[in-house]
C-alpha positions as CSV (number, residue, x, y, z in Angstrom):
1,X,0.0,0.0,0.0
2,X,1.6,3.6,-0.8
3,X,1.6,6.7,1.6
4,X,-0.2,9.5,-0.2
5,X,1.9,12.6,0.1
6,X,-0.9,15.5,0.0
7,X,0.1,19.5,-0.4
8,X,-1.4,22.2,-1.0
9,X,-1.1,25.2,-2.9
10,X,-0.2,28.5,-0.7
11,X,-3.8,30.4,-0.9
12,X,-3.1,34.3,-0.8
13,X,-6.0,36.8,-0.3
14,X,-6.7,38.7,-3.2
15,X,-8.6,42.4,-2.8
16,X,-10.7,43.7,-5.4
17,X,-9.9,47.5,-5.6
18,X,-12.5,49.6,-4.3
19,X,-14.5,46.4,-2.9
20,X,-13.3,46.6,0.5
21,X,-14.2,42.8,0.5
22,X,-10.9,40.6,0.5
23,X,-11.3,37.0,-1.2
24,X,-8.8,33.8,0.0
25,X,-8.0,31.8,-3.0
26,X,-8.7,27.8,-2.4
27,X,-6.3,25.4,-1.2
28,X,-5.8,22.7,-3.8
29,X,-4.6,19.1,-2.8
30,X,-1.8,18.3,-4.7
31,X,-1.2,13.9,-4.4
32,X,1.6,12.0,-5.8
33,X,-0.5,10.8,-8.3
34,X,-1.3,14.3,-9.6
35,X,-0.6,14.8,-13.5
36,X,2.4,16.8,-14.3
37,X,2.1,18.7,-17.6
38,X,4.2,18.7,-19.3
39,X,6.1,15.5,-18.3
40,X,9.5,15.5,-17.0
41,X,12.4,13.9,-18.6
42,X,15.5,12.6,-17.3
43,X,18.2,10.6,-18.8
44,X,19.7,7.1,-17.5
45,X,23.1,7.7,-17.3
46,X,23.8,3.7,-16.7
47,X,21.0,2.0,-19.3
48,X,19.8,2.8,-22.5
49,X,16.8,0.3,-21.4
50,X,15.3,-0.9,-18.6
51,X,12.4,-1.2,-16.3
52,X,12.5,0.8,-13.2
53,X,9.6,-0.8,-10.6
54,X,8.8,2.2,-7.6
55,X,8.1,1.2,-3.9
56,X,4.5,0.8,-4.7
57,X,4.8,-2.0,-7.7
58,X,4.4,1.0,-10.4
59,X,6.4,0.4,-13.4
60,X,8.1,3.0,-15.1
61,X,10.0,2.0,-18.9
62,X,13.1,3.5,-20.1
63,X,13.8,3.7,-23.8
64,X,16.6,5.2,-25.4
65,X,18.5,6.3,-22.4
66,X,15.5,8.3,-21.4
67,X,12.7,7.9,-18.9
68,X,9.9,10.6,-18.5
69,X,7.9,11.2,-15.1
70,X,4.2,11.6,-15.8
71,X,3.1,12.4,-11.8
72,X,4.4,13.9,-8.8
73,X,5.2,10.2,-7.1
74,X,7.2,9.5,-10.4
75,X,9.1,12.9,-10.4
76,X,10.1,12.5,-7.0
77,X,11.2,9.0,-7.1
78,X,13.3,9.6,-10.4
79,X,14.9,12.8,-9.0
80,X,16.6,10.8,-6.0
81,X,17.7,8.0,-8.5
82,X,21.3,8.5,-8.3
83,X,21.6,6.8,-12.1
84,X,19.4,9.8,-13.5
85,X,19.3,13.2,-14.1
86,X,16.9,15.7,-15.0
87,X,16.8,16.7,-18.6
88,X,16.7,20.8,-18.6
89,X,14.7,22.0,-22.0
């Protein structure tokens, strides 16, 4: 079973000008399965293929020497990987 990591967004009041009434923006759960768009890429520094398999069974293919995270779980796991690194575009 995985641990849901949940975060919000900072909320920040917002004041309409001349209103006098101040609005708070919602908080917005953010969980590791959360899209990210668009994907991040990183590059496998020691395979040009492979399967990587996270802590909760998820499967994640690399192809080409490159792996792409598609979620906040995946991101987070393939930024510690110390055979990848983050593809700046």
């Amino acid at each position: 079973m995985s641990k849901t990591k949940t975060e919000a967004i900072d909320s920040a009041a917002v004041r309409l000008p001349g209103s006098g009434v101040d609005f708070e923006t919602p908080q917005v759960p953010v969980t590791g399965d959360t899209p990210i768009t668009p994907g991040r890429k990183f590059r496998d520094n020691l395979y040009t293929s492979r399967t990587l398999i996270l802590p909760d069974g998820e499967t994640i293919p690399v192809a080409r020497g490159c792996v792409t995270a598609t979620s906040i779980q995946q991101f987070e796991y393939l930024n510690a990987h110390p055979d990848l690194q983050l593809i700046e575009e």
